[in-house]
C-alpha positions in Angstrom: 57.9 -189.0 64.3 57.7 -192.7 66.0 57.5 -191.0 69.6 54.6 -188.3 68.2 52.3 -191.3 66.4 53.2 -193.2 69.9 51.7 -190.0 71.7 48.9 -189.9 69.4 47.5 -193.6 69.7 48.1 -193.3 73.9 46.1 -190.5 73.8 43.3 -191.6 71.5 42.7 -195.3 73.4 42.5 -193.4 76.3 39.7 -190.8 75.0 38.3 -193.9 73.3 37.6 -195.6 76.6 36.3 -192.8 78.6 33.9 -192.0 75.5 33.0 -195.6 75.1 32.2 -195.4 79.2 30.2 -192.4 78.9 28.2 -193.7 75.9 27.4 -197.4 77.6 26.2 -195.0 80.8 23.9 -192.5 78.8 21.9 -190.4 80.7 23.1 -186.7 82.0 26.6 -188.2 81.6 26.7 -188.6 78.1 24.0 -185.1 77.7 27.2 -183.5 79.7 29.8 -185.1 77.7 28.1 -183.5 74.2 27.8 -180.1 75.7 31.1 -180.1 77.0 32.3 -181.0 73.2 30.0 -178.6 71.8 31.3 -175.3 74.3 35.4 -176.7 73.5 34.3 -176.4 69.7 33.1 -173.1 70.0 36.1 -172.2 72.1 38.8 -173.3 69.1 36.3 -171.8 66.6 36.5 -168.6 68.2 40.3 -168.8 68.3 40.4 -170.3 65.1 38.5 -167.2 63.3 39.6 -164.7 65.3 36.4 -163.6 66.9 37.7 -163.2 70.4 40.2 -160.9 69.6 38.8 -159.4 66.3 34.9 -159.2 67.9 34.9 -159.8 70.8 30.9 -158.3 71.1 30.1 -160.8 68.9 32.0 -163.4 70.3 30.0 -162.7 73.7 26.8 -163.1 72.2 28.4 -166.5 70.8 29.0 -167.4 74.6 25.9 -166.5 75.5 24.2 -168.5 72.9 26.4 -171.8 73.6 26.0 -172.0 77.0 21.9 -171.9 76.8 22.6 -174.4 74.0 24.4 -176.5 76.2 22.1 -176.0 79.3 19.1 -177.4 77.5 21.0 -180.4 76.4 21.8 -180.9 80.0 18.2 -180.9 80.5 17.4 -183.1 78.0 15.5 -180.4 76.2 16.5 -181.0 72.6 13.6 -179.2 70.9 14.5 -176.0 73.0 18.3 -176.4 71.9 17.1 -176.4 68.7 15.1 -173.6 68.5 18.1 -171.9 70.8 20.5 -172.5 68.3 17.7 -171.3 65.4 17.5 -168.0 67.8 21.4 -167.6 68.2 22.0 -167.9 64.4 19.6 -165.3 63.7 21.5 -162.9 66.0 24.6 -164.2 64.7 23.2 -163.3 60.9 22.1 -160.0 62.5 25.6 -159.0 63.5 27.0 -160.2 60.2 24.6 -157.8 58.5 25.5 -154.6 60.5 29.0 -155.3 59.4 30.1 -155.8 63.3 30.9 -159.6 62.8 32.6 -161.8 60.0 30.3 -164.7 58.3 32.3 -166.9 60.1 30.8 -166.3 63.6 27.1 -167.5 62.3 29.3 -170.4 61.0 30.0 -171.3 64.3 27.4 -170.7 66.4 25.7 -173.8 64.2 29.1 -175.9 63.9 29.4 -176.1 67.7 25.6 -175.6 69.0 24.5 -178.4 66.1 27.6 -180.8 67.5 25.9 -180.7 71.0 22.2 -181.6 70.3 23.3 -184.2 67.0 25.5 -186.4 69.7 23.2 -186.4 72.5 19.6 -186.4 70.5 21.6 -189.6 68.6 22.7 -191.2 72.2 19.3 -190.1 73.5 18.0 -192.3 76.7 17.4 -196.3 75.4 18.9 -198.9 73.8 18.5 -197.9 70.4 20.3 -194.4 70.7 23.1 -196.6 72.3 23.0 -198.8 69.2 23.3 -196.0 67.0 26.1 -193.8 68.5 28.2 -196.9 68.7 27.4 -197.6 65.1 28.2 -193.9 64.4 31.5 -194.0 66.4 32.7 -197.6 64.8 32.2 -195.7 61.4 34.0 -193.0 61.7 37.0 -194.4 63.6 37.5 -196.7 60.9 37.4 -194.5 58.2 39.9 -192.2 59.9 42.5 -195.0 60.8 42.2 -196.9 57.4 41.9 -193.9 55.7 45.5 -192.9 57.2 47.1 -196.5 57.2 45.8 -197.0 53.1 46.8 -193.7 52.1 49.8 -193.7 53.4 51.0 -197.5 51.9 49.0 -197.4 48.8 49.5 -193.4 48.3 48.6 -192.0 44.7 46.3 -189.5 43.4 46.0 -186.4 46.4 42.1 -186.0 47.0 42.0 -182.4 47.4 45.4 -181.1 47.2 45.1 -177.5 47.6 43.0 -177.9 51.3 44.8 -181.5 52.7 47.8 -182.4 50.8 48.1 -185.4 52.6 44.5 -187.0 51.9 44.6 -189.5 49.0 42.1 -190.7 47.1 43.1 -194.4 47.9 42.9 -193.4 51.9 39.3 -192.3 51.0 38.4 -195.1 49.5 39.7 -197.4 52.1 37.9 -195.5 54.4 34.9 -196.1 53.3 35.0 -199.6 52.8 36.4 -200.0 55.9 33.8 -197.9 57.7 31.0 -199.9 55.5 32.7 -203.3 56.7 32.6 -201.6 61.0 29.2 -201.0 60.2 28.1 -204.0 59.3 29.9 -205.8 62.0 28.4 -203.5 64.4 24.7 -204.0 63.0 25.5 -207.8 63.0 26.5 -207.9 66.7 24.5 -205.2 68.4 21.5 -204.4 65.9 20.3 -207.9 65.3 16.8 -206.2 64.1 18.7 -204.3 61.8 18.1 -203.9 57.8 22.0 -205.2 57.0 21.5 -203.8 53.5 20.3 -200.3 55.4 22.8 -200.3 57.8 25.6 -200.5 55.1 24.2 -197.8 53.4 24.0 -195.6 56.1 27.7 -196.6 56.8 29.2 -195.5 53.2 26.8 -192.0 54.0 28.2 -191.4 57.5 31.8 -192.0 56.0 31.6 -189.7 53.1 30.3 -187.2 55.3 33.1 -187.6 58.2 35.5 -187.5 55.3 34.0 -183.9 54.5 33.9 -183.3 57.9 37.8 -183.8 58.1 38.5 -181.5 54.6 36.2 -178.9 56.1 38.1 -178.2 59.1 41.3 -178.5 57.1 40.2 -175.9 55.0 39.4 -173.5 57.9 42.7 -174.1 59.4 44.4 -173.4 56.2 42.1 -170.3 55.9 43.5 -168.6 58.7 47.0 -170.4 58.8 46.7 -172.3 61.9 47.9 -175.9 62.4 46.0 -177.2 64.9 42.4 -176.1 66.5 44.1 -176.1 70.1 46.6 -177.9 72.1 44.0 -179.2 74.5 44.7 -183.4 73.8 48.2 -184.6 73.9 49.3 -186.2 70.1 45.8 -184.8 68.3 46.0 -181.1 68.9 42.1 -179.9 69.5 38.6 -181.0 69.8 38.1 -180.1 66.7 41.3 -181.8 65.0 39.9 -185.4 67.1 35.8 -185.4 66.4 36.4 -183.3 63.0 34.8 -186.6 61.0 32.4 -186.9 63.7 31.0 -183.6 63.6 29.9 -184.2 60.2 28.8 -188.2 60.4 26.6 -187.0 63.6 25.2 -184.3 61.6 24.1 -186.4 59.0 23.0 -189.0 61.1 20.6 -186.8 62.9 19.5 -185.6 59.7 19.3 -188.8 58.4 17.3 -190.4 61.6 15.2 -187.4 61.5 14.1 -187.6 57.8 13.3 -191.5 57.9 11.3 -191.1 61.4 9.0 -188.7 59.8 8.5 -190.6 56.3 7.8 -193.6 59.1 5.4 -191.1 61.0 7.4 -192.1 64.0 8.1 -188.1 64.8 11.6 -187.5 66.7 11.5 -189.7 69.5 12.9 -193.2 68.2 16.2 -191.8 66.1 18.5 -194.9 67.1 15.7 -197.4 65.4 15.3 -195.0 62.7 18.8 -195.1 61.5 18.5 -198.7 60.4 14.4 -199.4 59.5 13.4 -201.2 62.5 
C-alpha cells in the first residue's frame, strides 16, 4: 500500500509540473493539451461503456465527432467546437432513438467534447484565463488531497455509500474548506483585482462540483464493474480517474464565467476576469 501511494504521488507531481508548464505557456500548447484530454476521455468512456465493442457504428461516429471537436480547439475556434459538439450530440441522440446505440454514447460525446473547449475557452490567450485555470486547478487539487487526508483521519459518516464507499462526509467537508482557503490564497497572490469575497465563493462552487465530478465517475465505473478508467498513468489509473473533479469544476466554471460575462454584457471573450468581478 506504502509503495502504490509512493507511485501515486511520483506520478501526480510529475503530471502537475508538466500541466503547470503547459498552463504558464498557453497558447496552441495548452489548446493541444485540452484536446488531447478531451480525445483520452472519450477513449476510456468508450471502453468504459462498452461502445467499442458493443457499437462500434456508433462509436465511429463518436470518433468522428471528437476529433473535429478537438481540431477546432486546436484552432482556437471555440464557438465552432461548440456548435460541433451541439451537432455531434444530436447525432448521438439520433442513434439512441433508432435503438442502435445506448444513452450512454450521447453521454459521452458531451462529457469529453465539453472537457476540451471548458479547459482551453477557461485558459484562453491572456493573463486573466491564466489567473483563472490556476485558480481552478489550486481548487480542485486541494479538495481532492484534503478530502483523502481528512477522510481518512477523521473518517465517520460515508457520503454516498452505495456509489464510493470510501468518500466521507468529513473528507467532503475538508475539501471544501480547504479548496475555499487555495482559492483565496490564489486570488490574494495572483488576482490582486479580485472580489476576495467572490473568489471564495466561486471556490466552495468549484469544490462541490469537483466533488460531483469524483462520485459521478465512480458511479459509472461501478455501473459497468470496472475499477479504473484505464491504465494509462502509473499510481492513478486513467484520465478520467486523475481530472474526474476537474471535469466537473471546469464545467462549472465555464458556465459560471459565461453566465456572469453576459449579466456584465461583456459577451464571451473575458471569462478569466469574469470568474471573480473584475
Amino acid at each position: 500500500m506504502q509503495q502504490e501511494l509512493k507511485l501515486r504521488i511520483i506520478s501526480g507531481v510529475i503530471l502537475a509540473i508538466i500541466v503547470l508548464a503547459v498552463t504558464w505557456y498557453g497558447g496552441f500548447a495548452f489548446r493541444l493539451l485540452s484536446a488531447v484530454i478531451a480525445l483520452l476521455i472519450y477513449y476510456e468512456w468508450s471502453t468504459i461503456t462498452r461502445l467499442q465493442t458493443e457499437q462500434p457504428v456508433a462509436n465511429v461516429a463518436g470518433w468522428v465527432g471528437q476529433a473535429a471537436i478537438a481540431a477546432a480547439i486546436l484552432l482556437g475556434r471555440f464557438d465552432f467546437a461548440l456548435s460541433l459538439l451541439v451537432f455531434f450530440f444530436a447525432i448521438a441522440v439520433g442513434f439512441v432513438a433508432a435503438q442502435s446505440a445506448s444513452r450512454w454514447f450521447p453521454a459521452g460525446i458531451v462529457y469529453a467534447g465539453l472537457t476540451g473547449i471548458a479547459l482551453a475557452e477557461i485558459r484562453g490567450g491572456d493573463a486573466a484565463g491564466l489567473q483563472a485555470m490556476l485558480f481552478v486547478f489550486a481548487v480542485v487539487w486541494a479538495t481532492d488531497i484534503l478530502a483523502y487526508f481528512v477522510g481518512r483521519a477523521v473518517g465517520g459518516p460515508k457520503l454516498a455509500p452505495r456509489i464510493s464507499p470510501g468518500k466521507t462526509q468529513s473528507g467532503a467537508f475538508g475539501g471544501a474548506v480547504s479548496a475555499v482557503i487555495a482559492g483565496s490564497v490564489i486570488a490574494y497572490f495572483f488576482i490582486p483585482e479580485a472580489d476576495w469575497l467572490m473568489a471564495a465563493a466561486v471556490a466552495f462552487i468549484l469544490s462541490v462540483c469537483s466533488q460531483a465530478g469524483d462520485l459521478f465517475e465512480s458511479f459509472i465505473k461501478r455501473r459497468f464493474g470496472v475499477k479504473d478508467s484505464s491504465h494509462l498513468i502509473p499510481g492513478h489509473g486513467g484520465v478520467m480517474d486523475r481530472v474526474d473533479g476537474l471535469i466537473f469544476a471546469c464545467f462549472a466554471a465555464f458556465l459560471l464565467a459565461t453566465l456572469f460575462s453576459l449579466i456584465k454584457g461583456d459577451g464571451m471573450a473575458p471569462l478569466g476576469a469574469a470568474l471573480f468581478g473584475f
